[in-house]
N, C-alpha and C positions, 0 to 999 in steps of 0.2 A: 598333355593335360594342363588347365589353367583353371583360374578361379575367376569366376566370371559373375560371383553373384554379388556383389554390387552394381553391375553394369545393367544397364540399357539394352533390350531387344526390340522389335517387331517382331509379330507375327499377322499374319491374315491382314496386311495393312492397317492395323491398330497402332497408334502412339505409342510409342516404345516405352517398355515399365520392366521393371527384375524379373527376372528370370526366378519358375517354378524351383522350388528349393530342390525337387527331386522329380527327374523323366524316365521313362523306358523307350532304348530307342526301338529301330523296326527289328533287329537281331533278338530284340528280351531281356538285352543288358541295362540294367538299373546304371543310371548314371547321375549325379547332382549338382548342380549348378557353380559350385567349387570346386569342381573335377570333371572336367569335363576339353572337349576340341571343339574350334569352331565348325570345322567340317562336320563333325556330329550335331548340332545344334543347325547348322544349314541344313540336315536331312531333315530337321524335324522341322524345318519351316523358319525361323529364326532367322531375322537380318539383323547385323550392326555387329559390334556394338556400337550405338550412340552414345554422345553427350550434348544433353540437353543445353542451349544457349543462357547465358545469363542476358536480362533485359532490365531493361528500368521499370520502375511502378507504372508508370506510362503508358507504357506496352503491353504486350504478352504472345504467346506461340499460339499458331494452330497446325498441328500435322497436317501433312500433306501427303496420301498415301499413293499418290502417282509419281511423286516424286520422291517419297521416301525423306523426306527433309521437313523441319519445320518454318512454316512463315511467319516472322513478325511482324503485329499489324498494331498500327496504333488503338490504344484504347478511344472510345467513348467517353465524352464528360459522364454521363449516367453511370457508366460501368466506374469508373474509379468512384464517385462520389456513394455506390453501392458496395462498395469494397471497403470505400472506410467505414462506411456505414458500419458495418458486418464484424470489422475490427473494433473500432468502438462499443460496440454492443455485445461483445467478445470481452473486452475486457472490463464494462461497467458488471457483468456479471462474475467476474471474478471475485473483483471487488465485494461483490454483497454475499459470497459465497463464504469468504472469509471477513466479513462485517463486524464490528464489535457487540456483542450484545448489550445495546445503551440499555435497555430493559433490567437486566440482571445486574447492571452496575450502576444504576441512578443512583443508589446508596454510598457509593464508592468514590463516583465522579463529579467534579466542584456545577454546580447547575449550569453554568455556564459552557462547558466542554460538554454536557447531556442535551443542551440544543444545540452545538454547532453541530454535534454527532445526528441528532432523529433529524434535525433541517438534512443534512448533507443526506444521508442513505435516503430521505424523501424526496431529494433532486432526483437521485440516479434511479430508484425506483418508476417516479416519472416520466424519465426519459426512452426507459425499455418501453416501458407502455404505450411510447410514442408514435405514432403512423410513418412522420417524417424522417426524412435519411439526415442520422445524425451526422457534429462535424466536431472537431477536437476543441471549437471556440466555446460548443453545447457545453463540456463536462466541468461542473464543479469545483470548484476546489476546496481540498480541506487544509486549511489552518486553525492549529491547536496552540493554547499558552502554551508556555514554558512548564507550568504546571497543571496537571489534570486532576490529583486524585484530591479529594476532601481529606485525607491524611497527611498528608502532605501538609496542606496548609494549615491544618489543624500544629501539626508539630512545628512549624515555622514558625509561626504565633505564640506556641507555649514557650519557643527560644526567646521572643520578644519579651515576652513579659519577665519570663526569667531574667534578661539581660537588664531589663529597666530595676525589677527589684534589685538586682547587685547593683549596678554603674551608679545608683541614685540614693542609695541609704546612709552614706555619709551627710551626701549634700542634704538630705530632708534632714538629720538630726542635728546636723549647722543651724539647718531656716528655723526649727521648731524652739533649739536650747536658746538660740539668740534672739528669733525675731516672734518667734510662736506662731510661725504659718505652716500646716500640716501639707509639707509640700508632694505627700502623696494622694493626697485627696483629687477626687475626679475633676474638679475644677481649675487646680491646679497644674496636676500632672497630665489632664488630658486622656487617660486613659478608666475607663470605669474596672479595667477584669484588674487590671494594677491596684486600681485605690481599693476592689474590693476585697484582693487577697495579700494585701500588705500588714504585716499584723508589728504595729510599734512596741518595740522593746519596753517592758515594765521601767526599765534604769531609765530610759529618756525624760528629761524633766524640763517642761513647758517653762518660756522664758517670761520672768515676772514672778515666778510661784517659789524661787529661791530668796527662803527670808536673812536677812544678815544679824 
């Protein structure tokens, strides 16, 4: 007995494929694919085992049932450029299976990353739609910033402003006590969320307004 059901058979001159998980032979005895003799598997019809040849994408087999072997025969331009078709469009639909839902997250993601997103899934949508045999030159590409989400930037920002309030409140009460330029003012500092959430200490006192 042997185990044979990973292996390759014929029967009735068909291309050889795995063997039935479980037969009975002409005696009544139950026997299965994993336990089994070749000699028993020849009474039921069964030749080989085979192993299928390995070939290039170029190529491919066709059984030969007089000969019991496979031929290799060069492919077709049509036939491969239909094969990648087939794979391309195999895996555009992958793709939109597992899609982001720019829909559900417009709120979430910075506008800019919500049209690279609907453009791109409106590429590949397109293209299944398409009559012509696609080629791997067809599919899209997506490239995303560094950052996607509107929180993100939102908190990166609040770090900014926080950093400019600390780094600059010496130097403004310098510029103010000496020279009395409100050096956090929008025109000054350049920033409007800065000038408008900087609140000047009551003690800071404008330069000129100290009497002797």
């Amino acid at each position: 007995m042997a185990d044979y059901s990973n292996s390759l058979f014929s029967s009735e001159g068909l291309e050889p494929s795995l063997l039935p998980a479980r037969f009975r032979l002409s005696s009544g005895q139950t026997r299965y694919s994993s336990s089994v003799t070749l000699d028993e598997l020849t009474q039921l019809g069964f030749i080989g085992p085979f192993v299928r040849p390995s070939v290039p994408s170029t190529e491919k087999l066709v059984w030969s049932p007089t000969e019991n072997t496979w031929d290799v025969i060069q492919k077709t331009e049509l036939e491969i450029a239909q094969e990648n078709d087939k794979t391309i469009r195999s895996s555009t639909e992958a793709i939109l299976r597992n899609a982001v839902d720019v829909n559900a997250q417009e709120s979430v993601l910075i506008e800019e990353v919500f049209i690279i997103y609907s453009e791109y899934y409106a590429k590949l949508n397109s293209l299944l739609n398409s009559t012509a045999l696609l080629t791997a030159a067809d599919l899209p590409t997506l490239s995303l910033p560094q950052i996607i989400y509107q929180a993100d930037i939102d908190r990166i920002r609040e770090e900014e402003v926080n950093r400019m309030l600390t780094e600059n409140t010496e130097a403004w009460k310098y510029m103010y006590e000496d020279y009395g330029i409100s050096g956090w003012e929008f025109d000054v500092c350049g920033d409007a969320e800065v000038a408008e959430r900087f609140v000047k200490p009551s003690d800071w006192v404008a330069s000129g307004t100290i009497s002797n």
